[in-house]
Phi, psi and omega in degrees: 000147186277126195273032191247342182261328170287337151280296167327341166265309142334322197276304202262001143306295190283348165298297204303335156319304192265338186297315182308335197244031198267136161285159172329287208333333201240007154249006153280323181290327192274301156348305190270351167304293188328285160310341134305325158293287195304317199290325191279345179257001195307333180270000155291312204259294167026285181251351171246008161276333171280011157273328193260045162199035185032347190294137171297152187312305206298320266228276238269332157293328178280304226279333176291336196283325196285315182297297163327287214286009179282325161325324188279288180333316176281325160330297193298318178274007161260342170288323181304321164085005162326278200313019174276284218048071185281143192211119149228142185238068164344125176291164196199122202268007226259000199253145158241116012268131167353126229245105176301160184293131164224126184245150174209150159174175204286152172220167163310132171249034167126207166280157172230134190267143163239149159277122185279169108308136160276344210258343179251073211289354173264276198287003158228014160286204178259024140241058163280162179334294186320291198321289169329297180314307194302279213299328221257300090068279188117009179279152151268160186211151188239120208235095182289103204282148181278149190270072191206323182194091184280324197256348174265011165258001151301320201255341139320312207259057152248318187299328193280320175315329183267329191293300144327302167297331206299334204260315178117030165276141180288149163347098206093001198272006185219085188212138183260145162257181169202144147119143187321327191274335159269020180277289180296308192288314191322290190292020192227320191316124173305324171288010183247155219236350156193176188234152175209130167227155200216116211183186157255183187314330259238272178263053209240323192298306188298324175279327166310321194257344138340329212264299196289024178249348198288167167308316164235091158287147228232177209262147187227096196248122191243152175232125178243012159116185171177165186261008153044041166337107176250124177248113208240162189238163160286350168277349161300312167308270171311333158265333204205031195311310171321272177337318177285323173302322152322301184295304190324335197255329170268018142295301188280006169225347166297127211059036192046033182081314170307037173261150181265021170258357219276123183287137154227038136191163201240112190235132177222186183251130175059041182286017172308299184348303175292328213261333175273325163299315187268016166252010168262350189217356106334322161281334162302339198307154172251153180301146177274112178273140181234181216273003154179204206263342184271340183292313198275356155273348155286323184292300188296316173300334171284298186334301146357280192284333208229000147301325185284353184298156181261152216067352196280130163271148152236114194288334189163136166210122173012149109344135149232194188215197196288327191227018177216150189271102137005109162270091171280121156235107185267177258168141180207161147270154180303338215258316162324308195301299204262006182256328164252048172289357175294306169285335153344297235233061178220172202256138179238160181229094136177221198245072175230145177206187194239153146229142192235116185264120177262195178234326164220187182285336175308304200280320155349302163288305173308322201276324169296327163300336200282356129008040223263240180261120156266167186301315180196176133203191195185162186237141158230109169217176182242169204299162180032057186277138198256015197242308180319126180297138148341295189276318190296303178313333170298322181303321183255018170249304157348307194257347187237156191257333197210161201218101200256150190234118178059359180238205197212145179322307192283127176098128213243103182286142167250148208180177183276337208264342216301142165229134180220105204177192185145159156348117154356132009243051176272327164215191204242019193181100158295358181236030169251140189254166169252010180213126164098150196338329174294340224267343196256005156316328208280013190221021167244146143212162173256150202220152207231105191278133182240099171072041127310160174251177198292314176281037199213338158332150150279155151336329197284306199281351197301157198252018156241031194255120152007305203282329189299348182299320179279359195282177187239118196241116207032087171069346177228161184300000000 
């Protein structure tokens, strides 16, 4: 084993010891150190992920602001102290059978390895979302930097590190790694104790089944992306076709499509309508810099490959120059659609999408089943629409972690309501979000004290303790 990923897991054990026995207050502290840090380097840290992503400055100042506040957002949610899930049920010999004192709640499970995203070098690198949570959590985490952006995730994970002495966590509770070989050892090493990855399927996969290959395999929660199906009804069409084409396009090109919320592909009844809009303002569209060549050279080749399909159209494409990637929207009929869903029915990262024209509510419907678990999707119809099917909402609840109504996916509030997950292969556990104040569930479990007295208790479960105002005590809050 590469002995750099086998001390970092070894650091951040014995960090975890001791981390573990830390009150809130001073893991809010260390949370708000962080985000005082990323905030205070922002004119550092900046220039050099736009050198190493193509992302524009503005893009890249929000996304530093967005990583700080998840750090905070999670402060809040270890002061609420909800995510304890305090539960006692008192004894009482008087039950047959008889019910012994039972106190429960969640505790940390140890170190956690993360995994980076290339398209967020803050907020979903590496002091991205897992990381907050993991660390909020009560975790130590061992952090694989992305070969997508090497040097500013280096110089994150310096920040969180100084950010971490300043409060006085031990040695290891923060440390990154790097390169494909030390990825793999990470998620094979016997001290780790879960995995969080943010990625495509492709290699979201790979490490799942590395995880479900260990001798004890530990829980692995990947958020892999989605084809993020949007659905237009005909009285939508008819009121506001421009518009909607309008938004459809400035979705699927915000971040140059490289978002894993990014819709791709857009189905209505009667889509000439949309399709005469967007090939007008698809031509207009300016080329997209994407965050390197090998990501817009893969963008190009599916694309490609899902032009050739049969039945497949092209409504209209972009300019392109020598070094940005063309923004492209092509045309399929359902009956096209669902007789070539293989070559079809594929997620492209970049600023390409499909519109699937249907012929009744019947083929509509069939194209929403052929679906499977995504990330969102979401209808534009108007209100008491009497052109909306019945049946698709049940349908897209079925298939989805978050469901939009009249907006569009892409951009993602972090928040207490926020779920960002879903059915397979949107994630690899629905029954977790990787984004907003729930995320740091996925790094508690739970455990159950039977007849202790209060000093042998955690602090939480203690019968004068604070925490208990949320707990739930024979049966009621």
């Amino acid at each position: 084993m590469n002995s750099s990923t086998d001390t970092a897991v070894k650091d951040a054990v014995a960090a975890w010891k001791i981390y573990r026995t830390w009150k809130p207050q001073r893991i809010i502290e260390l949370l708000h150190a962080i985000a005082d840090q990323l905030d205070g380097a922002k004119e550092h840290l900046v220039p050099v992920a736009m050198a190493e992503t193509h992302l524009p400055q503005a893009r890249l100042e929000g996304e530093v602001g967005r990583a700080s506040g998840q750090f905070r957002l999670m402060a809040q949610a270890v002061a609420d102290s909800t995510y304890l899930e305090i539960v006692i049920d008192k004894e009482n010999l008087a039950l047959t059978p008889p019910r012994p004192e039972l106190r429960s709640m969640t505790m940390p499970l140890g170190v956690v390895g993360i995994f980076g995203a290339s398209n967020f070098p803050f907020a979903f690198g590496v002091a991205g979302g897992d990381t907050a949570s993991a660390l909020a959590a009560g975790c130590a985490v061992v952090i694989k930097i992305n070969p997508g952006h090497p040097e500013v995730s280096t110089m994150v994970g310096e920040l969180m590190v100084r950010a971490a002495n300043s409060v006085g966590a031990p040695k290891g509770l923060i440390s990154i790694i790097s390169g494909l070989e030390a990825g793999m050892e990470l998620v094979k090493h016997k001290d780790l104790r879960a995995v969080a990855f943010t990625g495509s399927t492709h290699g979201g996969r790979a490490l799942f089944d590395a995880i479900n290959a260990r001798e004890i395999p530990i829980p692995f929660y990947g958020e892999l992306g989605g084809l993020n199906p949007m659905f237009v009804t005909q009285s939508a069409i008819n009121a506001r076709a421009k518009a909607i084409a309008e938004g459809f396009l400035a979705s699927i090109t915000l971040g140059a499509g490289q978002f894993c919320t990014k819709p791709g592909f857009l189905i209505a009844v009667g889509a000439s309508a949309l399709n005469k809009e967007l090939s007008l303002l698809v031509a207009a569209a300016s080329p997209q810099k994407m965050l390197n060549q090998r990501t817009q050279g893969l963008h190009d080749s599916i694309r490609d490959e899902m032009l050739s399909v049969q039945g497949m159209k092209l409504v209209a494409s972009s300019k392109s120059d020598a070094v940005d990637a063309s923004v492209t929207v092509m045309t399929i009929s359902a009956q096209d659609f669902l007789k070539n869903k293989e070559g079809a029915m594929r997620e492209v990262f970049g600023p390409t999408a499909v519109v699937i024209d249907c012929a009744s509510k019947e083929e509509l419907i069939a194209i929403a089943r052929s679906f499977s678990g995504t990330l969102a999707s979401g209808i534009h119809g108007e209100e008491n629409d009497s052109t909306l099917p019945a049946e698709l909402l049940s349908i897209l609840e079925d298939i989805s972690g978050r469901i939009v109504w009249n907006q569009w996916p892409t951009g993602l509030a972090v928040t207490w309501a926020m779920h960002h997950g879903g059915p397979y292969p949107a994630s690899t556990n629905p029954l977790f979000t990787s984004v907003g104040a729930r995320a740091l569930l996925r790094f508690r479990r739970p455990i159950v004290y039977q007849n202790f007295p209060d000093v042998l208790l955690p602090a939480p479960l203690h019968s004068d303790s604070p925490e208990l105002k949320s707990a739930r005590i024979d049966g009621k809050r």
